[in-house]
N, C-alpha and C positions, 0 to 999 in steps of 0.2 A: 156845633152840630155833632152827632152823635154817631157812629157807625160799628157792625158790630160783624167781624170774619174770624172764619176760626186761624189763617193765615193771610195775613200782612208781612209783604214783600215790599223793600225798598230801596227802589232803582231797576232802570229797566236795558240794560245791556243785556249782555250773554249771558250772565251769570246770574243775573235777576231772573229773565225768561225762560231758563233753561228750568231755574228752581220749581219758576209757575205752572209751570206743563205739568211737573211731579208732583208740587204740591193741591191743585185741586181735585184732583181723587181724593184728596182726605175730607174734603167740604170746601164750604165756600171760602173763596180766594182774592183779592186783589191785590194791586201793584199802585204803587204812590211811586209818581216819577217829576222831578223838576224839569225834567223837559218835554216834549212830544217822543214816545219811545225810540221810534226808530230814528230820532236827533242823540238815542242817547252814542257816545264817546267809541261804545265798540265798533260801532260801523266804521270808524276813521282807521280801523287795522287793516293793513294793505295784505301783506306778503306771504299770512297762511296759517295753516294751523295744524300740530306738528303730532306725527303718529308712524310706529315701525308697520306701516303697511307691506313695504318689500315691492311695489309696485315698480320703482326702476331703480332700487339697490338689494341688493340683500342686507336684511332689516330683521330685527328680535326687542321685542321691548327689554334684555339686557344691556344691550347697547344703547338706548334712548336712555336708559336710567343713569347708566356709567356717564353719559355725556351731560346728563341734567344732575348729577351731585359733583363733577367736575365743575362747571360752569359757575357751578352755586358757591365754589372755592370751598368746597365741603361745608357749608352752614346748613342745604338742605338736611330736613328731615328723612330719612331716606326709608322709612317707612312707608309717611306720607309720597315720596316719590315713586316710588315702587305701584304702590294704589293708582297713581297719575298713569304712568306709562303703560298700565296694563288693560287700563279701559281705556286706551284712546284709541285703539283699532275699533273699536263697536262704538266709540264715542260718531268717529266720523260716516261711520256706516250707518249710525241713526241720526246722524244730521242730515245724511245720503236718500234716506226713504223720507225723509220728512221735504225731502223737496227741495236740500240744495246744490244749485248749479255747479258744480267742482268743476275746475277743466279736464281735460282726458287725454291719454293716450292714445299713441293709433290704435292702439288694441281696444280702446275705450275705458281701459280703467281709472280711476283718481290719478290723475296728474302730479308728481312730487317733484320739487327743488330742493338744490342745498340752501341752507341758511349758517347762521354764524353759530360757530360751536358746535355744530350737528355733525356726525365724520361720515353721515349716509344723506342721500335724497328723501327727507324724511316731511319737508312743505307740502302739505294737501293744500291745494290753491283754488280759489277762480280769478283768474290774470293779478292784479292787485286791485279788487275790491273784496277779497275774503269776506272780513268782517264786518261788511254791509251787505252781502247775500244770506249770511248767516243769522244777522240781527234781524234779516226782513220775513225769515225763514222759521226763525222763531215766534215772531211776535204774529205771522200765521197762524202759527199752533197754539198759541194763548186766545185768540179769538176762537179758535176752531173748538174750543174745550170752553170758551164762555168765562174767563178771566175778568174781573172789571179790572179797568184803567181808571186811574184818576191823575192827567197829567197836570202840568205845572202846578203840582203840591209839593213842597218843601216842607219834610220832615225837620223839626225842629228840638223835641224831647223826648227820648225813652220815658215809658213811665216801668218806672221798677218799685216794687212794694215786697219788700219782706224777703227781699232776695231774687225773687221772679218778675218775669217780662210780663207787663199788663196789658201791650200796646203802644199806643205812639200820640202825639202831638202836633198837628203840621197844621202849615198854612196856604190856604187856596191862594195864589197869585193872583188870578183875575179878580176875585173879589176882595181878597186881606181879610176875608173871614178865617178861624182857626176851627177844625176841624179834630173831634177827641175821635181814635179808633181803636175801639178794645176787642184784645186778639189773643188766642191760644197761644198762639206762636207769630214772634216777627222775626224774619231774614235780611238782614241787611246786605244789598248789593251794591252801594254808590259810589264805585269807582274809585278813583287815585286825587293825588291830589299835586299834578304836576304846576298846576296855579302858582305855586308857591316860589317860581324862577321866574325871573324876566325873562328868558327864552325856554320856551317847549312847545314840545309838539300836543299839547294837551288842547284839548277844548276848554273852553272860558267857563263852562260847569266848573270841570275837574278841580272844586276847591276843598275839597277832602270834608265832605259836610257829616260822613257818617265817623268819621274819624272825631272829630269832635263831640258830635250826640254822641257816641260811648266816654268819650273821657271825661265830657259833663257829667255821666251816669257814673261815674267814679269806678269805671273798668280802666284798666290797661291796655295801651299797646305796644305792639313786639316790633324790634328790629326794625325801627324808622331812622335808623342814620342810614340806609342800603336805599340810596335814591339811583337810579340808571339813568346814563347818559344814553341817549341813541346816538349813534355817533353820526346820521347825517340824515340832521336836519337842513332842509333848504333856508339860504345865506339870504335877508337876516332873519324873514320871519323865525323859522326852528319849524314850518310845517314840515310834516313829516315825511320824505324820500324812501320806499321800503326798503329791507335788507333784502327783499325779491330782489332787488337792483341788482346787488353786489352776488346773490346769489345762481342767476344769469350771467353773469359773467363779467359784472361794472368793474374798475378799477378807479381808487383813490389818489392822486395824483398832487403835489407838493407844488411851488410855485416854481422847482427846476422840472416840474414834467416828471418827475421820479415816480414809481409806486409805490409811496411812503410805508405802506407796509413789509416790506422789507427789512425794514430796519430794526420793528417792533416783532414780528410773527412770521417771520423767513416760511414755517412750517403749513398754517392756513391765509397766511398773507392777508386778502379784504374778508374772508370766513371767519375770521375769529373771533371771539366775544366782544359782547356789544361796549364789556367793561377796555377791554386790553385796545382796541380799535379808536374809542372815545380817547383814552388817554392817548395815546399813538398821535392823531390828529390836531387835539389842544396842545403837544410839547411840541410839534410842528409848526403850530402856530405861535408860540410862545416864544419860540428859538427865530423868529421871522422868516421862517422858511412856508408860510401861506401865500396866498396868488396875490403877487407885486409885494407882499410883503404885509398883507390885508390879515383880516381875523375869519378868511377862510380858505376852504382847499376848493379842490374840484372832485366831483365825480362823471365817471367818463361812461356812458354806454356806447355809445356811437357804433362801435366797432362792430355789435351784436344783431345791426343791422335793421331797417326800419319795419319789416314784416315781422318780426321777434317783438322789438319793441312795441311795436301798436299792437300784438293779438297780447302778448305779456306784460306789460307796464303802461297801459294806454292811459289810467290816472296819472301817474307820474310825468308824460309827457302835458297832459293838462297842465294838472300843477305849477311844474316848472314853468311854461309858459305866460300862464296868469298869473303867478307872483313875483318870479325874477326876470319876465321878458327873455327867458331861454329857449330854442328851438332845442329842444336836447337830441334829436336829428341828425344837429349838425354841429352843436356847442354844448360845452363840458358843462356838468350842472352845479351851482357855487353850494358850497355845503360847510356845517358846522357840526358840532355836539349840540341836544338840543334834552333837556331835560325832557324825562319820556313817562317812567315806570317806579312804583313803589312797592319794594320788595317787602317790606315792613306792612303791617295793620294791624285789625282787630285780631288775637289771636282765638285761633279756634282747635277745636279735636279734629280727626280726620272726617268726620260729619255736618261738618258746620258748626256746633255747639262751641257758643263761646267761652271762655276760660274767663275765670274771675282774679286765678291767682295763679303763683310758680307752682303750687301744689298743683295745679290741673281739674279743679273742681268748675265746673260747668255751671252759666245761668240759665233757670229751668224758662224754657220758650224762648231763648233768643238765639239767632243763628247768624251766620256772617260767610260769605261768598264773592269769589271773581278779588277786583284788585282791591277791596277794603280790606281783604281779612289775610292773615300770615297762616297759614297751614303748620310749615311752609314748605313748599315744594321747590322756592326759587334761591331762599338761603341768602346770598350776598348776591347774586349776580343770576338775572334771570335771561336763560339763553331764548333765540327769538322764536315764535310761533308757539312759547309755553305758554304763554297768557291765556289766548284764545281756547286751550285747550284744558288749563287748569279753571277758566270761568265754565265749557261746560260740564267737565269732570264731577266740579266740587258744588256746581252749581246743582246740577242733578242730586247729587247726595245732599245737599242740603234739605232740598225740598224731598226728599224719601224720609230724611230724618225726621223733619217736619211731620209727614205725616203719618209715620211709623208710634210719637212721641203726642200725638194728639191727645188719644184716650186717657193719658197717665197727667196727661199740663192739668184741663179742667181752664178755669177760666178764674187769674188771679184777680187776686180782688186792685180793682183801677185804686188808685192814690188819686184822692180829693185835690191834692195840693200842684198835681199835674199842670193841667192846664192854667190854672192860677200862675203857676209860677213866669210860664212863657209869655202868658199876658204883661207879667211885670217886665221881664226881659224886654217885651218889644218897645214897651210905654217908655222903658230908659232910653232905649234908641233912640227915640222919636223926640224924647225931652230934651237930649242932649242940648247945651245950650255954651256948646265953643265956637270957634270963629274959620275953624279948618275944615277942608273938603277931606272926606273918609278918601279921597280916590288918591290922593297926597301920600297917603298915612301906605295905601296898599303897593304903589310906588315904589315908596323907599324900603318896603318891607323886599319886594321881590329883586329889587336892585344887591339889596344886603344877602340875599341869600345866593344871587348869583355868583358876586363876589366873595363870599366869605366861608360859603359849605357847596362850593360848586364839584368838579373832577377833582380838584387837587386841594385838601385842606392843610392846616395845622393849626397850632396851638391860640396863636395870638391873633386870626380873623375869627376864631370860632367864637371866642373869650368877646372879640369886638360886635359879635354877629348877636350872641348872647345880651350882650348891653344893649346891641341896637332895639331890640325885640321888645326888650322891658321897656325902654320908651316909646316904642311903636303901642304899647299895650297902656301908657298914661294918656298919650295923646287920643288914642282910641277911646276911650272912656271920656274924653273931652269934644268928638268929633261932632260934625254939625249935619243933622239931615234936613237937607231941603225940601224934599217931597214929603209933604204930611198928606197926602189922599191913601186912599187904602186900594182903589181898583190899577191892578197892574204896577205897584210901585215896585219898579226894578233899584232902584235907587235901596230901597230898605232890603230888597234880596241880595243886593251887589255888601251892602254893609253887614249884612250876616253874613256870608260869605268869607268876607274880611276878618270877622272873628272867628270865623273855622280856621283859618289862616294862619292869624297869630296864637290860638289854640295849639295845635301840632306842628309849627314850626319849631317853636324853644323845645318841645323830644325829641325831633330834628334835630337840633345844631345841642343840644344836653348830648345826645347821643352820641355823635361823632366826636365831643369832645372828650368823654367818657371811655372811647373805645380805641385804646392807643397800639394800634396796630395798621397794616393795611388789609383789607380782605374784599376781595371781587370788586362791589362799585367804590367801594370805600376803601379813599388812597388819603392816608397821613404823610405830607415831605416829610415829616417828622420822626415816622415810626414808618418807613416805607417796608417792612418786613412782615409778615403773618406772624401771628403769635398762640401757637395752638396751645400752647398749658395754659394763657391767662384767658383764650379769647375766644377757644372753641365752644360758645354757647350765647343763645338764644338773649340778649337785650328785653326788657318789660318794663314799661315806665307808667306810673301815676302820676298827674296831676297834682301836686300839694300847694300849699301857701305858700311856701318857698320859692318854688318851679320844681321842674320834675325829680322824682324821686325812685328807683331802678331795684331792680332786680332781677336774680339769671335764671333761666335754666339751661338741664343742658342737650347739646346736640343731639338727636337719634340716629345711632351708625349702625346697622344692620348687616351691610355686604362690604363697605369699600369704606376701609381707613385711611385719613387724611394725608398725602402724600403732594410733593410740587406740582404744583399746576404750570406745563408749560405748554404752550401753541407755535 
């Protein structure tokens, strides 16, 4: 089937719906989402989203900048950073008239918290469900302006011709019909790809699907060894516990009762970055100093009282409840590091416009937004409530760019061989004719990444984690589908999936192996020292015959040169 927009948008979090609002003033508009929208990932952000409003600190977007190219261990762009921190007072004040509920001051203004790495009250909240009043708040305004939706479509191919974006290729779920949609402009918005660890706090989407469709389209991407730990995820799922937590006043606590941060960050103790916190926690654990001597800590609200916790953390008391059996009331909450964030993606210009090469030449109609795409604003280590706030930042500018860039795209000519080609792709799928379950294969993929390119690398698991991949990627080509129907086959969506997977994993674990230094999320035992002459720059990896294949560029430092990062 055939559809034709002048903007196609794909994925529908914050940084999808933000684009949408923008982009249909240019013409007609839809969003292709693998899930029902407001199922998409962003709603599951608790703890806020982060702007120098000044509301209960004295606040300047200089100081949110200094603290977001700190954070980033200086890898941000600080161009692209600067851009971030300067709209995000009008960012929240137009999320504010569009309708969403922030909590308040007595005075009534936006409610602010500390969070980790931030040195002001800088969390614009509502309790911790942020980023589900915001995603419900958006996808308001996409109705309100006449957006079509088309959910459970799973984009599957860029069509690219002659250098330019023609549109896209996806597949209806309900029916296993393939859908061609040719487009002025397509935005890629489809989140992270925390899938790719036995433990995160990711949603079961989160398999890095547009990461893939671009390295199939033989683009690049940036900076994918910088995976973030959150440091406390609930023990064992890895759901996610907000750093609202710790930002109210929680303490992290060792199996002598100690507050482990002490040891690590004397100066922001449970504040500090999500990177220096994660490791703090796993050498805790590691050294057997977790509760009984188990592979977790604790984290403590208790203290902060039960009218605090239920009007400010009332999810997290859920939560904890229904997964660990914790009254957190009255009992410490069991917590871990929990694979979370992907500082790495699609790279783009500060517009959205994706980068083809280290030159900086742009593809005409494609754009990239929210966690698929590297700006980057987050560098090595992305500090907390930037997400939220880089999806609506970058997400807006995408879709202005979009629409600013209409009259000059015109409508490239579709590639014949487009759809054809994903028809072949799925028919192999289907044909496969091995003797092993795909769900095997995705297993030992996410087991090997846990262990092998988790908080703490080196040489000889990355090298092990590399071999494991290549075989994970024969037996994949050998794997056995059992559902041959076409309506609702989750079985063929879970095995695409798995090929996004092993897709961006090997520039993963290529990439950390490649990068012998330590910097923000990315800790080498082996090179535990930052290395600014070999390393202060920008990772870009292609796909080749080989496996991946890199090149740099380099940092943009406008205000604040590289100096030690301590907390």
């Amino acid at each position: 089937m055939l559809h034709r927009y002048d903007t196609v948008i794909v994925g529908a979090g914050l940084a999808g719906m933000r684009a949408a609002v923008e982009a249909q003033a240019g013409g007609s508009c839809c969003v292709l989402t693998k899930v029902f929208p407001t199922r998409s990932h962003s709603g599951a952000a608790q703890g806020g989203i982060a702007a120098a409003l000044g509301n209960e600190d004295e606040d300047d977007w200089t100081l949110h900048m200094f603290d977001t190219v700190k954070g980033s261990d200086y890898l941000g762009d600080q161009d692209a950073i600067e851009i971030l921190v300067r709209a995000a007072p009008d960012a929240i004040i137009g999320l504010e008239h569009m309708g969403t509920p922030f909590s308040r001051t007595p005075a009534g203004r936006i409610a602010q918290r500390e969070f980790g790495g931030h040195t002001r009250k800088r969390a614009c909240y509502a309790a911790d469900l942020t980023g589900h009043v915001i995603l419900h708040t958006l996808y308001e305004q996409c109705l309100r302006h006449a957006v079509r939706f088309f959910p459970e479509f799973m984009v599957l191919a860029l069509a690219i011709e002659e250098g330019a974006c023609a549109g896209v290729v996806a597949l209806d779920i309900a029916t296993g019909e393939l859908h061609t949609f040719r487009a002025r402009a397509v935005i890629l918005a489809t989140g992270g790809y925390g899938r790719a660890f036995r433990i995160s706090s990711n949603a079961h989407a989160n398999t890095g699907d547009g990461l893939s469709v671009a390295a199939r389209a033989g683009l690049p991407l940036e900076d994918m060894e910088f995976v973030q730990y959150h440091p406390t995820g609930l023990f064992p799922s890895g759901i996610l516990v907000t750093e609202g937590a710790r930002g109210e006043g929680g303490h992290i606590l060792n199996g002598a009762g100690e507050r482990l941060m002490e040891r690590y960050a004397p100066k922001m103790m449970e504040l500090a970055p999500r990177d220096v916190t994660s490791r703090a926690i796993q050498s805790e654990i590691n050294e057997g100093r977790g509760i009984g001597g188990g592979a977790f800590v604790h984290l403590d609200i208790r203290h902060l009282g039960a009218e605090k916790i239920m009007k400010r953390l009332p999810q997290i008391l859920d939560l904890a409840l229904r997964f660990a059996g914790v009254d957190a009331l009255r009992e410490p909450i069991p917590i871990q590091p929990t694979a979370h964030y992907s500082m790495g993606g699609i790279p783009t210009d500060n517009d959205g416009r994706v980068r083809r090469d280290a030159a900086g030449a742009v593809v005409p109609g494609l754009y990239a937004c929210g966690e698929c795409a590297c700006v980057s604003v987050h560098g090595a280590n992305r500090l907390g409530c930037n997400s939220l706030l880089e999806a609506v930042v970058f997400g807006e500018r995408a879709g202005r760019a979009a629409c600013a860039d209409l009259p000059r795209l015109g409508w490239a000519a579709f590639p014949p061989a487009a759809e054809a080609g994903v028809r072949g792709d799925l028919a192999a799928l289907a044909d496969g004719q091995g003797r092993e379950p795909f769900a095997r294969i995705r297993d030992d993929l996410q087991e090997g990444m846990q262990r092998n390119c988790g908080i703490f690398r080196s040489e000889g698991p990355l090298r092990e984690q590399l071999d494991i991949i290549r075989r994970l990627k024969e037996r994949f080509a050998a794997a056995r589908l059992t559902d041959r129907g076409r309506r609702f086959n989750t079985e063929l969506v879970e095995m695409i999936e798995l090929r996004s997977l092993l897709d961006f994993s090997e520039i993963v674990v290529a990439g950390a192996l490649a990068r012998t230094e330590s910097r923000g999320a990315h800790y080498r035992t082996d090179y535990p020292r930052r290395n600014d002459a070999d390393w202060l720059r920008h990772s870009l990896a292609w796909t080749g015959p080989e496996g991946p294949v890199f090149d740099h560029v380099p940092v943009r430092i406008t205000r604040y040169e590289p100096k030690e990062r301590k907390y």
